[in-house]
N, C-alpha and C positions, 0 to 999 in steps of 0.2 A: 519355469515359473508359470503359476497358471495365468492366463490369459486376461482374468477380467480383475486381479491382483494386479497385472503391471497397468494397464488403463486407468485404476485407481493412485495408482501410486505419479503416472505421470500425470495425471490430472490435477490431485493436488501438488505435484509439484509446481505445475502453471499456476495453480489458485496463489500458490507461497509467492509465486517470480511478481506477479502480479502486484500482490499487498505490500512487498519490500520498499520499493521505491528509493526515495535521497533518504527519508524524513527517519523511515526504518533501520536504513545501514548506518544510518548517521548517528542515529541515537537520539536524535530530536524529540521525537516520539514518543518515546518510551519516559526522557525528560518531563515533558508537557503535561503529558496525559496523566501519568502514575508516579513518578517518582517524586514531583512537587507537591504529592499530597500524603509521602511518609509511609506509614504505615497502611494508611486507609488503599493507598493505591492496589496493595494484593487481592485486599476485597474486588477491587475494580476488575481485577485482570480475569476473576474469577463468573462476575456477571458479563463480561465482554464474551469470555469463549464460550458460555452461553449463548449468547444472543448470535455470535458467528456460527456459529450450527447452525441452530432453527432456521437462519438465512440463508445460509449456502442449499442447505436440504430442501427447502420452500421453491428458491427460484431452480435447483435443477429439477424438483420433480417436475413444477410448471411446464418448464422446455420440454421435458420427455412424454408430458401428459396431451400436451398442446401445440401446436402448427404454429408456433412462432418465429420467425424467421429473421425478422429486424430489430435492431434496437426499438424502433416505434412500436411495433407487435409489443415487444414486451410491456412498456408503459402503460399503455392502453389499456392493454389485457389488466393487469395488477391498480393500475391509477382512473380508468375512464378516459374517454374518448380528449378531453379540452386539458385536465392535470394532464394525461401521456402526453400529448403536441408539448404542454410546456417542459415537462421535465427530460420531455428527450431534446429540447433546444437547451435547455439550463445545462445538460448533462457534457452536450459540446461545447458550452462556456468553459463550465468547470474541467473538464480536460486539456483543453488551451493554456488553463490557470494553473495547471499543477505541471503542466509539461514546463513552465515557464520559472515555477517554485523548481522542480528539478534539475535546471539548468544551474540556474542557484547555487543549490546544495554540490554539483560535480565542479562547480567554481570553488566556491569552499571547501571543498576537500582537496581537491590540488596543490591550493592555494598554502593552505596548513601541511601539506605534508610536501610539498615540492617547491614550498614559492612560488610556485608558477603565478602571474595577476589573476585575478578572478576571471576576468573576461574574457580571457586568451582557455582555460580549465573551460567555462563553460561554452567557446566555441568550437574546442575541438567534438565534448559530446555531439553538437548543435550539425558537424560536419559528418561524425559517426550515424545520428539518426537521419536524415537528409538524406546519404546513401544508401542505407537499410528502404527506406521508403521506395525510391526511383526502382529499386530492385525487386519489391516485393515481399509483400510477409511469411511466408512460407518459411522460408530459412531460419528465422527470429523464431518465430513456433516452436520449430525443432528443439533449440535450445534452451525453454523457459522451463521446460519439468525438468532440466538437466542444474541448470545454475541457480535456480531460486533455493531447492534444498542445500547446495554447495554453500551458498551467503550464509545460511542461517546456520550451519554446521560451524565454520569458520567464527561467525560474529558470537556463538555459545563458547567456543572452545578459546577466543579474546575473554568474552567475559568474565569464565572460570578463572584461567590464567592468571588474570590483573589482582583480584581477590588474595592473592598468596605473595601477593607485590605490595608491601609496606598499604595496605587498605587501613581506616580507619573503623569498620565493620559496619554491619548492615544497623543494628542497633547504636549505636552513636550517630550513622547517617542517617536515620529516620528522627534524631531527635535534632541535628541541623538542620534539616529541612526548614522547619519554622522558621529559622533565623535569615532562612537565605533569600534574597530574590529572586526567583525564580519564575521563568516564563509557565503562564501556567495557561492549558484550555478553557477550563472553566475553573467558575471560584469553588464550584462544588465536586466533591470526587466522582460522588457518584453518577452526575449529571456529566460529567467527562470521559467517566467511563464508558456512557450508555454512548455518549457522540462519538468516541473512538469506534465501538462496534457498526457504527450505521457510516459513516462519515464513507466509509468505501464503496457504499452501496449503489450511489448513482454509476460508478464503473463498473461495477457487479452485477447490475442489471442489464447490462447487454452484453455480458461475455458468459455466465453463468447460465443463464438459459438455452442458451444457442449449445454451449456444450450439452445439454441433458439431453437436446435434440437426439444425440450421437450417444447415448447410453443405450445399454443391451435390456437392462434389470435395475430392479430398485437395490439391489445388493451394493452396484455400484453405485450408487448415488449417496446412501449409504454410508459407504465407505468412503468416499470422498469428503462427505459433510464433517466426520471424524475427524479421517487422517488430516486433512488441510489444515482446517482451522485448531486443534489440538495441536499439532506440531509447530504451528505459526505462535500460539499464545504460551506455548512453554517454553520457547525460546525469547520472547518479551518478556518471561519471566524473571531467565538467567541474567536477560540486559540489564534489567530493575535492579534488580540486587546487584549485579559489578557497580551501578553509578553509584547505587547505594552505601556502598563501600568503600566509593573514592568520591565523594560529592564535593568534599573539600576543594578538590581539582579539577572539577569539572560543570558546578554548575551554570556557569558563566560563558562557556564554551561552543562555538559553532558547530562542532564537529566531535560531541563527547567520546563516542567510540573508539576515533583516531587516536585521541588521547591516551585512551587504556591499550590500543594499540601498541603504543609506540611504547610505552611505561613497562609492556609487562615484556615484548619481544621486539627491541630496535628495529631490527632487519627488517621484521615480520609487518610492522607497524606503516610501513612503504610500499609493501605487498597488498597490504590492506587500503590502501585506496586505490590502488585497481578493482580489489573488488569492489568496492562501493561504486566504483566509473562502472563497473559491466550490470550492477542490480540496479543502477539508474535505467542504463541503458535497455535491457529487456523490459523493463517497466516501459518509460516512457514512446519505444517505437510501437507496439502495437496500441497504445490507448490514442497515438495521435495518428493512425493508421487510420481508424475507426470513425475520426473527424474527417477527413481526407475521402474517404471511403463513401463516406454517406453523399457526396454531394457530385463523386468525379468515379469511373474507371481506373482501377490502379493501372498505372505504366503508359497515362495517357499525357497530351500536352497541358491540361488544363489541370487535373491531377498532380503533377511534380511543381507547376505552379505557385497552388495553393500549399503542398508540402514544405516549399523553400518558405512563400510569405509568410507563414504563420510560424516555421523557426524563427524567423529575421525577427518578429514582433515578441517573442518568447524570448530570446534570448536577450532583447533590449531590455524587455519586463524583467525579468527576473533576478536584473543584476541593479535593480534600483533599489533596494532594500537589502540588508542583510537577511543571512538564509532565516535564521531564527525566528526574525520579525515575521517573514514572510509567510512560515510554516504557522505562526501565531494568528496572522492576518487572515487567512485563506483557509486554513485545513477547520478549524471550529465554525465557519459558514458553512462548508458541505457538511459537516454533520447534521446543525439545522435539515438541510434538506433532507436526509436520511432520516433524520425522525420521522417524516411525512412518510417517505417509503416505505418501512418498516410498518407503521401504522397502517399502509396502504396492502402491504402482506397479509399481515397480521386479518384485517376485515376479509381481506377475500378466500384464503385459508378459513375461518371461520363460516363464511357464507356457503364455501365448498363443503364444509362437512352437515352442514344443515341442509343441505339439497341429497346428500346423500344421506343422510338421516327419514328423512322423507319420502325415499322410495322404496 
């Protein structure tokens, strides 16, 4: 296969392992963002893989264009000197905050599919990531262009699945929606939509550039801005439509996925929260790598330190709230800040073609 085809191909796979997280394999997500708003939410899915392009495409040509080299680089570069300081300190908040939502959600999925307590589900992740850490990222890497496309293959082929399993259909489920309560991001679709496509951005901006650093050609970049975020929003698509299909069952539920899970293939349905414990887990050790990282040498005394503290503090956080609440609570503030980002793109992409305009 050629060469700068498989770079593409593992790159978005990391981009995919990446944006999975609890909130994704769980079905929360897909919940929140599109499904509670019916029909309007397809519109949604449609301005989102929009807007996931031009982002993904933006920050890697920046990387490839530019000597960036740290999370701080990047902000600065895109945000100015006083915004980058703050959103690269906001950005280590916010990654503490979702490691901590994550732990959550692998509570909750145990929890529903094993009885396991919640806290005991999300200590053992809390023990799985803590060792990945003291070890080193390199290995974690290896494996993210491998298992993020496996999730989303597996969570497509639940979704189809459940659909042929006594479903109520998509059109009957878009006209319950109304009636249901349902956790919703915003009251508006559209405006949910837009915060779904940014809301990832603050960890996007210092994993996404640093990759373009390591690109050959714009072919690949490219290529990656496509395949990633196209393969990532059509399979939120299939998810939409399976809840859609069974909302009856599921809109009240921590763990919707699980549910179609278990409804369309028993066996299968137990199988499936391992994978959702392994897309936690590739998500959350390299984003809390990157906190760790910034302030300590990996593999040093002070380094595995702060690795354990900042578990210990996540995993008490994250079990104080149900997952739902939590991914309610937390995941539509990072959007807010994503709006700022994206806008912060948005000007200097413009400012860059007006300087090139000009010579």
């Amino acid at each position: 296969m050629n060469e700068k085809l498989i770079r593409i191909i593992n790159i978005s796979g990391a981009y995919i392992a990446l944006l999975i997280g609890g909130a994704f394999a769980t079905g929360q997500e897909a919940m929140q963002f599109f499904v509670a708003f019916g029909a309007k939410g397809f519109f949604g899915l449609i301005i989102c893989g929009l807007a996931m392009i031009y982002t993904c495409y933006s920050l890697l040509k920046a990387g490839k264009n530019n000597n960036l080299k740290t999370n701080e680089d990047v902000f600065r570069y895109f945000c100015g000197k006083w915004l980058g300081i703050f959103m690269t300190w906001y950005t280590i908040i916010m990654i503490v905050a979702v490691y901590g939502v994550m732990l959550g959600g692998v509570g909750a999925t145990l929890n529903q599919a094993y009885g396991i307590p919640v806290i005991v589900g999300s200590s053992i992740m809390a023990c799985f990531t803590v060792l990945t850490l003291l070890l080193g990222l390199n290995k974690i890497l290896k494996v993210l262009g491998f298992i993020g496309p496996v999730i989303i293959i597996l969570t497509i082929t639940i979704a189809v699945t459940s659909l042929f399993y006594d479903s109520i259909g998509i059109n009957e489920g878009v006209k319950l929606t109304s009636s249901l309560n349902i956790l919703k991001a915003s009251e508006n679709w559209l405006f949910s939509a837009i915060l779904y496509s940014v809301f990832s951005l603050p960890g996007l901006y210092g994993f996404l550039p640093l990759v373009g650093r390591s690109l050959k050609s714009n072919f690949e970049a490219i290529g990656i801005s496509f395949f990633g975020p196209l393969f990532f929003i059509g399979a939120m698509t299939v998810v939409v439509v399976a809840l859609l299909g069974n909302i009856d069952l599921l809109f009240n539920k921590e763990v919707p996925i699980l549910i179609l899970a278990t409804k369309a293939l028993p066996i299968y349905g137990s199988i499936f929260a391992l994978v959702i414990f392994m897309g936690i887990y590739t998500t959350v050790t390299p984003l809390i790598w990157t906190v760790c990282r910034r302030f300590f040498e990996e593999r040093t005394q002070n380094f595995n330190l702060l690795s354990i503290s900042l578990t210990l503090i996540c995993l008490l956080g994250g079990n104080l709230l149900p997952f739902g609440q939590l991914i309610n609570l937390i995941y539509p503030s990072i959007g807010y800040v994503g709006l700022i980002l994206i806008i912060c793109l948005i000007l200097k992409d413009l400012n860059f073609q007006k300087k090139i305009e000009n010579t």
